[in-house]
Legacy VTK file of the C-alpha trace (Angstrom):
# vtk DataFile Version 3.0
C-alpha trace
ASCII
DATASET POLYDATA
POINTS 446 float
1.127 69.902 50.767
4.073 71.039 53.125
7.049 71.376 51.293
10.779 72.740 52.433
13.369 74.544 50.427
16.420 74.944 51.407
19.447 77.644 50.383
21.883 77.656 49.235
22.211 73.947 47.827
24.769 72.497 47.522
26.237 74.230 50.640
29.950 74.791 52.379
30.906 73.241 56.080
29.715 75.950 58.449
28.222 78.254 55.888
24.484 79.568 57.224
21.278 77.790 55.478
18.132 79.271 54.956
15.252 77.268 55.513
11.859 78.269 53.686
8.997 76.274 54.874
5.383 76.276 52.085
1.929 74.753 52.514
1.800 74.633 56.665
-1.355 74.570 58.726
-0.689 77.978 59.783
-2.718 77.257 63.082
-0.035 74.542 64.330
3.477 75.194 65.518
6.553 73.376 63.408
9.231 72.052 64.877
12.547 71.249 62.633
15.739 68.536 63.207
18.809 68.660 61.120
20.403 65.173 60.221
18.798 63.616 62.660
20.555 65.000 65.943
17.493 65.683 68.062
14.206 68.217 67.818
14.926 71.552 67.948
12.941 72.938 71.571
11.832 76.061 69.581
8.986 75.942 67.907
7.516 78.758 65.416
3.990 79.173 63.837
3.711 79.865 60.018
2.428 82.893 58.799
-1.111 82.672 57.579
-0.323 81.884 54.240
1.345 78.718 55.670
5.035 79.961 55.056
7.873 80.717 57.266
11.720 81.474 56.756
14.316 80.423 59.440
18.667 80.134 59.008
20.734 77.736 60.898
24.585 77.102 61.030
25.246 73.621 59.323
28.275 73.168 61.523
31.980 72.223 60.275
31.658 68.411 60.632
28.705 67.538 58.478
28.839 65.646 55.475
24.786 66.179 54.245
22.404 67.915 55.682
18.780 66.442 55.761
16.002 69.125 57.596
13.110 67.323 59.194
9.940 69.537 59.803
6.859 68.019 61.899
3.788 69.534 64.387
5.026 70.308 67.405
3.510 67.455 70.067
3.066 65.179 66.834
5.027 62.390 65.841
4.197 63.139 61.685
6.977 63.766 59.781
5.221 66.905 57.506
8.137 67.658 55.138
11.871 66.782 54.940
14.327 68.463 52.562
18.061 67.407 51.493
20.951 69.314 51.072
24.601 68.390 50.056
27.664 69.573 52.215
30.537 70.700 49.175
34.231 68.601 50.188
36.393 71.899 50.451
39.505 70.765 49.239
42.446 73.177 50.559
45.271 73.070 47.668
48.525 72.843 49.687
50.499 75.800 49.864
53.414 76.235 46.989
56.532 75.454 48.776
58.631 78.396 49.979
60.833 79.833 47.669
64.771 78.757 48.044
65.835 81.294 50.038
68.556 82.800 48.482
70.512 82.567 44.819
70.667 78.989 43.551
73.481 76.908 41.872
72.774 77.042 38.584
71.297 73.604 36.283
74.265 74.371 34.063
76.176 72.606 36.595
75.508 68.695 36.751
73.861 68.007 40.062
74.031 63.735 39.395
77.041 63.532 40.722
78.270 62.062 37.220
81.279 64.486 36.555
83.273 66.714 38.664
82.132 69.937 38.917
84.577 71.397 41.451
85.914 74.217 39.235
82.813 74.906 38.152
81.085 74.893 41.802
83.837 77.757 42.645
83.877 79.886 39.653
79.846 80.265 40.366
80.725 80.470 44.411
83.417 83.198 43.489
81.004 85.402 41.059
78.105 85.421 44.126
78.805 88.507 46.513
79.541 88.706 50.161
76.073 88.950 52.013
74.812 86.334 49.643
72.397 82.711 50.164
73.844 80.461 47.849
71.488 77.658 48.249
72.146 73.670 46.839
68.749 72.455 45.786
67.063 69.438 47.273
67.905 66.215 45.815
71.076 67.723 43.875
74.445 65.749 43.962
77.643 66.892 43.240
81.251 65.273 42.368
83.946 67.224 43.889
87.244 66.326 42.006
90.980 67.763 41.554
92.517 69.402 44.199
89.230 71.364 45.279
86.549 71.196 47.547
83.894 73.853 47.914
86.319 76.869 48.758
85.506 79.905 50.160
88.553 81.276 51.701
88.361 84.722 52.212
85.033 84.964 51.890
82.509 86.888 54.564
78.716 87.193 55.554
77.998 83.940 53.120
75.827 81.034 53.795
76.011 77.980 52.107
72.469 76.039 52.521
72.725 72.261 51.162
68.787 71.760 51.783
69.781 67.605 51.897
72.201 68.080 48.783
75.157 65.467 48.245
78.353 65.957 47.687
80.723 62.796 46.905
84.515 63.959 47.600
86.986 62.740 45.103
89.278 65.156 45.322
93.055 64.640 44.759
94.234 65.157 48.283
97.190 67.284 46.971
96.750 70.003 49.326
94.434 70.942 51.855
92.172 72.223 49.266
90.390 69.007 48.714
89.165 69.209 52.140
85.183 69.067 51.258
84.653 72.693 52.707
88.166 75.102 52.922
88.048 77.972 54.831
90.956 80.257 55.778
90.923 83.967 56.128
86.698 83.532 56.036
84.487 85.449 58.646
80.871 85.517 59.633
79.928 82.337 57.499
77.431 79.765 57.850
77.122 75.872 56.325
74.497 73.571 56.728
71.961 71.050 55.390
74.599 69.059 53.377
75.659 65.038 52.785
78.696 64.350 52.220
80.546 61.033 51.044
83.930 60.970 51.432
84.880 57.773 49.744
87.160 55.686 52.541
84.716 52.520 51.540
86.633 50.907 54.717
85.257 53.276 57.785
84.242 50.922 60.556
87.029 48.535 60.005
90.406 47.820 61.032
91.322 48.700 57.028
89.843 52.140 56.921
93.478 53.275 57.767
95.119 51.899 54.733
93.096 54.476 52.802
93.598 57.733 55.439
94.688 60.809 53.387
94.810 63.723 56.024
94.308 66.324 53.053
90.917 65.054 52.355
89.059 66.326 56.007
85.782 66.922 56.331
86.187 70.597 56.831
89.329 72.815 57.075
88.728 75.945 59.014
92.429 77.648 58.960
94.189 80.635 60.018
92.178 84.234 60.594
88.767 82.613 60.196
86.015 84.308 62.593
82.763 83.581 63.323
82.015 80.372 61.480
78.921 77.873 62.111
78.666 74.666 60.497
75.643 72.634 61.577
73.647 69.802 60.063
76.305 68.421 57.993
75.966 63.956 57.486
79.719 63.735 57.000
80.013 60.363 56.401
83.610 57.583 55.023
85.858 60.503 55.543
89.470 59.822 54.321
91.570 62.957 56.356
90.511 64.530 59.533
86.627 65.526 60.253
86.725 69.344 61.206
90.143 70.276 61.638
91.029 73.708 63.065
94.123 75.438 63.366
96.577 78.462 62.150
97.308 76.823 58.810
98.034 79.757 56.180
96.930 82.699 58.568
98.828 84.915 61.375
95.672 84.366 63.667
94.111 80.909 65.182
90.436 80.483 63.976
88.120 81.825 66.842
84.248 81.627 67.640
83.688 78.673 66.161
80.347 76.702 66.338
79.733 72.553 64.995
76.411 71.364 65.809
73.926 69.181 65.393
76.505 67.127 62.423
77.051 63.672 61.967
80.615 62.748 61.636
81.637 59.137 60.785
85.381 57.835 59.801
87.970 59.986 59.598
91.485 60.057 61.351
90.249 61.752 64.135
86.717 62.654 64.800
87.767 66.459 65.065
90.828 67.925 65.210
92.169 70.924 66.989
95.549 72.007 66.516
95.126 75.770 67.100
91.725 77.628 68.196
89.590 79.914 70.511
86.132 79.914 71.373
85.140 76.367 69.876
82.237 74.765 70.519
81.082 71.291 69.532
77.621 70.579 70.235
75.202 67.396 69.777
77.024 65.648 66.867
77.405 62.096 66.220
81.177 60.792 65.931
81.164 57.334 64.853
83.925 54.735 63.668
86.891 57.845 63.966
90.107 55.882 63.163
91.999 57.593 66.051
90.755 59.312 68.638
87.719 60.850 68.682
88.582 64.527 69.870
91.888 65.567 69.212
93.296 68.560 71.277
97.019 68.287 69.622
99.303 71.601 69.447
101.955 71.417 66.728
105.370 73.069 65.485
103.327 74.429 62.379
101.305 76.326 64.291
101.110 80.077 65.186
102.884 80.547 68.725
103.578 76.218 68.838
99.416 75.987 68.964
96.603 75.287 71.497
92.990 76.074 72.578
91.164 78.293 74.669
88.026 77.848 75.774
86.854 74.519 74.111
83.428 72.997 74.944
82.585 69.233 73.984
78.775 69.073 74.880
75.646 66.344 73.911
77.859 64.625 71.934
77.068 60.889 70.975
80.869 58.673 70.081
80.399 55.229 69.483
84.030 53.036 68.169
86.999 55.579 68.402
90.526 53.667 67.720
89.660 51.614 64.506
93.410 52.552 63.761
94.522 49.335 67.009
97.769 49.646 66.770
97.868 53.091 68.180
96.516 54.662 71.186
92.978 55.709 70.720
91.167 58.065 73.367
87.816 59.493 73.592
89.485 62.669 74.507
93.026 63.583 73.821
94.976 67.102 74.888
98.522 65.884 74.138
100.667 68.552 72.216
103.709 67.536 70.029
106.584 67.119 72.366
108.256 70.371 70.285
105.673 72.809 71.526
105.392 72.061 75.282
107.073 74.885 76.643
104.951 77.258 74.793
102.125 75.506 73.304
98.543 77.186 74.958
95.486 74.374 76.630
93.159 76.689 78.783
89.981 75.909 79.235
88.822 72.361 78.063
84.996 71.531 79.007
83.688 68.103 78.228
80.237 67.667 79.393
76.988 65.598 78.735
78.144 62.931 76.595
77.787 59.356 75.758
80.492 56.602 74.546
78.074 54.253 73.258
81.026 52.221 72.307
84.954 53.071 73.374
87.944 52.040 71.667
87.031 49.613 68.386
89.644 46.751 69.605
90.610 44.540 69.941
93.281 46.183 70.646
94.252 49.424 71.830
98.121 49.734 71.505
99.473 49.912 75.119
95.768 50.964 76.445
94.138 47.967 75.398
90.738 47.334 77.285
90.499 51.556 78.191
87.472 52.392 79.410
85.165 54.554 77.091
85.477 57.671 78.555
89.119 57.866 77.940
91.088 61.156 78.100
94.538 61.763 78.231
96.424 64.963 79.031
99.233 64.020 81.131
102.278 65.497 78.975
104.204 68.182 81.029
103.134 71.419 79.679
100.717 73.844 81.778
97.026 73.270 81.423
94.413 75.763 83.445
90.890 74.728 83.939
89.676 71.872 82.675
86.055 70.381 83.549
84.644 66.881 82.505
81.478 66.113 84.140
78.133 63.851 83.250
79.822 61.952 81.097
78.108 58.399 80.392
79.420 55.348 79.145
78.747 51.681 79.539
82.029 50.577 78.202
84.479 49.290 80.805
87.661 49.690 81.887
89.120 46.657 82.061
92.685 47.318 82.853
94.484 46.184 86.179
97.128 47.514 87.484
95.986 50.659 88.855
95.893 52.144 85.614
93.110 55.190 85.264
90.975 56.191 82.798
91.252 59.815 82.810
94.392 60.893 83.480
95.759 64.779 83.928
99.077 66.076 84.648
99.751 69.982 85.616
96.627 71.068 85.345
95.523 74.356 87.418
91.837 73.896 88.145
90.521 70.711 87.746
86.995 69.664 88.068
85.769 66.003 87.430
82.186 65.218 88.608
79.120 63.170 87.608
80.530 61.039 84.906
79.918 57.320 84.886
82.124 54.510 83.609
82.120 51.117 84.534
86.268 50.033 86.062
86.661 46.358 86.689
90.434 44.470 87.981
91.906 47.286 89.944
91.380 50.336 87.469
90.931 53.308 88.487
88.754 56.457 87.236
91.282 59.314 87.659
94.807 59.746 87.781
96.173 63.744 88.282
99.703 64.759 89.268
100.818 68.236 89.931
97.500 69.676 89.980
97.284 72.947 91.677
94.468 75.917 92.229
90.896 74.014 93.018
90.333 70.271 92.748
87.268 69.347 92.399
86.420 65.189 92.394
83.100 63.637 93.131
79.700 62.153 92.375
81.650 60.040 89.685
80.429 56.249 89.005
82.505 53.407 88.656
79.795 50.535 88.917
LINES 1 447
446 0 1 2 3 4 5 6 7 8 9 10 11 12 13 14 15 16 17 18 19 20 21 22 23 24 25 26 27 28 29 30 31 32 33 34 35 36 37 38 39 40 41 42 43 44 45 46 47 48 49 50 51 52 53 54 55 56 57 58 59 60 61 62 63 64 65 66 67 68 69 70 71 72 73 74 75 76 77 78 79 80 81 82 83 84 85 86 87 88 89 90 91 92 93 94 95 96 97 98 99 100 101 102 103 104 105 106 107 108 109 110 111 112 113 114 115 116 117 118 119 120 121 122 123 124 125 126 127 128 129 130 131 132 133 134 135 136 137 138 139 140 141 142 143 144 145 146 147 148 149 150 151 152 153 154 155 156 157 158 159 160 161 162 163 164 165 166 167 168 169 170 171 172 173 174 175 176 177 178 179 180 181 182 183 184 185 186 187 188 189 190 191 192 193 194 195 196 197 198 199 200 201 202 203 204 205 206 207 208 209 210 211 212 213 214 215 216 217 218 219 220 221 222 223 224 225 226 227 228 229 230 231 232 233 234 235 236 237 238 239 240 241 242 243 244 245 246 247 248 249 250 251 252 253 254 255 256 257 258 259 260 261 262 263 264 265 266 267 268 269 270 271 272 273 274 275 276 277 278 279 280 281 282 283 284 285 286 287 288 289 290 291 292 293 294 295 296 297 298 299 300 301 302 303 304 305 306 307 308 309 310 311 312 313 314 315 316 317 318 319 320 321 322 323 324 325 326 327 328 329 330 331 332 333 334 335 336 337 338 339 340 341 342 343 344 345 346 347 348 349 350 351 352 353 354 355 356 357 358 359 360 361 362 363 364 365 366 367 368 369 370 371 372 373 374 375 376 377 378 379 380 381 382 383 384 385 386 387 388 389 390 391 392 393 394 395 396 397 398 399 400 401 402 403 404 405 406 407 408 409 410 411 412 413 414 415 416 417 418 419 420 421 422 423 424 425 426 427 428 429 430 431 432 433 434 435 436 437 438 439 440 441 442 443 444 445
């Protein structure tokens, strides 16, 4: 009697089997199927002791594996044989090692009791050149006067992998900004939450509970080199980012905020004094004021400014929750102190979107602005300033003649591409005394 055995049993996806055929009419030739999928073509005589030894690939697929053998030009099924396919089961791989030193579980990460002083004592004892990483699903309550500080710190990287931090700091000082930086160089922050407790953001009240010492992040005097990206800032009671010369003899420079979602706040971010700044595919939502604030001050080294600012990819929806004051999308107005000496070169806002302008109702005296807003028409010198492919939907509903965008002594001006919607005699673009190349076209106002 024709039998077939088959090797190895059970078997693994793709793993050669053996197939040992007994008891064949050695004067006949076999032919073998696997599984049913068709006949093989090739058919083989038995040895004349009626045995014979052939090896196939099972394939990858398979789940059993049932070998068929009959006489070639016969329809008799001679022998079959059975074999089980093993389930590989992959483990997953371990999940990567933090990467870097991590706060230790002697701090509470529920968020039930401050740990500020705590947070910097361990961020203090950590070397420059050092990961100090905030495990996933940690939260942290930052109380006193103290955010996460790390002033005067270099080469560190703070990695919030998704951590939370709730901010209920004191607001006595610019310390309980949720990350203070001055005299820092070279660092990097990402991958945190942060809650800053104005329970009013998105509302005409969120100004009653505005505490300017409470930003999202200060980045003061003689910081270098600083990139802050994937950050959910979110109810922020001060500024978001605010830059400037605050407690240094040098504005901040190279600066890089990207990819952060910024919601509440005074202003959505704040320059006062800096070089080299870029702000890159955020989200600023619900700001109280404007949305980007260009403002020089007194306090600042040399009266204040910028150089070399880009805006770019940038989603805003309801700047101006504040109504009673004059909320733009963009704003490059120094304090009247510092216009004969204050610095604004090179301002270029490009590629965004006002999903929504100015909250309203009202807008102090610019209510019904249209969402692309900017103002920097003050008297002081301004060189090279570019705002093109900017989108909104929100109109202008002003009459009047009154513009949207509007520039004063500005030397090199270039405003192309940008859509926004004017209805009752508005106008896109107002700009006196502007000298060197002028550059206006391709804008939308339908």
């Amino acid at each position: 009697m024709a039998s077939l055995i088959l090797t190895p049993n059970p078997i693994a996806p793709s793993q050669n089997l053996r197939i040992d055929g007994a008891g064949f009419d050695p004067k006949q030739k076999v032919q073998l199927a696997l599984d049913g999928a068709g006949w093989t073509t090739n058919y083989f005589r038995p040895a004349a002791d009626g045995t014979f030894h052939v090896g196939v690939n099972v394939g990858s697929a398979v789940k059993t594996q049932t070998v068929t053998a009959r006489y070639a030009g016969t329809t008799i099924i001679v022998a079959t044989a059975t074999i089980v396919v093993q389930k590989v089961v992959v483990p997953p791989p371990p999940p990567p090692p933090l990467p870097g030193i991590v706060v230790p579980s002697s701090i509470d990460a529920t968020g039930q009791t401050g740990v500020s002083t705590a947070l910097n004592a361990w961020i203090k004892a950590q070397a420059n050149g050092s990961v100090l990483v905030f495990p996933p699903g940690s939260v942290y309550r930052l109380d006193g006067d103290a955010g996460l500080n790390v002033a005067g710190r270099n080469h560190l990287t703070l990695e919030g992998t998704g951590s939370r931090l709730i901010n209920k700091t004191t607001g006595a000082s610019g310390f309980s900004a949720s990350f203070f930086l001055q005299q820092s160089e070279d660092l990097v922050i990402k991958g945190f939450a942060v809650d800053g407790g104005n329970t009013a953001t998105g509302s005409t009240a969120a100004k009653a509970q505005v505490d300017e010492s409470i930003s999202a992040i200060a980045i003061r005097g003689d910081c270098k080199r600083i990139e802050v990206s994937n950050i959910n800032w979110d109810n922020i009671r001060g500024f978001g980012p605010i830059l400037g010369s605050d407690g240094g003899k040098t504005w901040p420079e190279d600066i890089s905020i990207h990819d952060c979602i910024i919601r509440g706040g005074e202003m959505g971010v704040g320059i006062v004094a800096a070089r080299r700044v870029k702000i890159e595919r955020c989200q600023v939502n619900d700001s109280i004021d404007t949305a980007f604030d260009l403002e020089p001050d007194a306090s600042q080294v040399g009266g204040g400014g910028f150089e070399d600012v880009l805006i770019s990819d940038c989603d805003i929806t309801n700047y101006g929750w504040g109504q009673s004051l004059t909320s733009w999308f963009v704003a490059a107005c120094p304090q009247d102190a510092v216009l004969s000496k204050c610095v604004m070169n090179g301002l270029t806002v490009t590629k965004n979107r006002v999903h929504a302008g100015a909250a309203g109702p009202a807008n102090g005296s610019q209510t019904g602005l249209g969402g692309l807003g900017v103002r920097a028409d003050k008297t002081n010198a301004k060189h090279n300033f570019v705002i093109t492919d900017n989108v909104t939907t929100h109109p202008d509903t002003r009459s009047m003649s009154r513009a949207t965008m509007n520039f004063a002594n500005v030397e090199n001006l270039t405003v192309t591409g940008n859509k926004q919607p004017v209805t009752n005699g508005a106008l896109l673009l107002s700009d006196t005394g502007t000298t060197g190349t002028r550059v206006v076209s391709g804008n939308t106002t339908t």
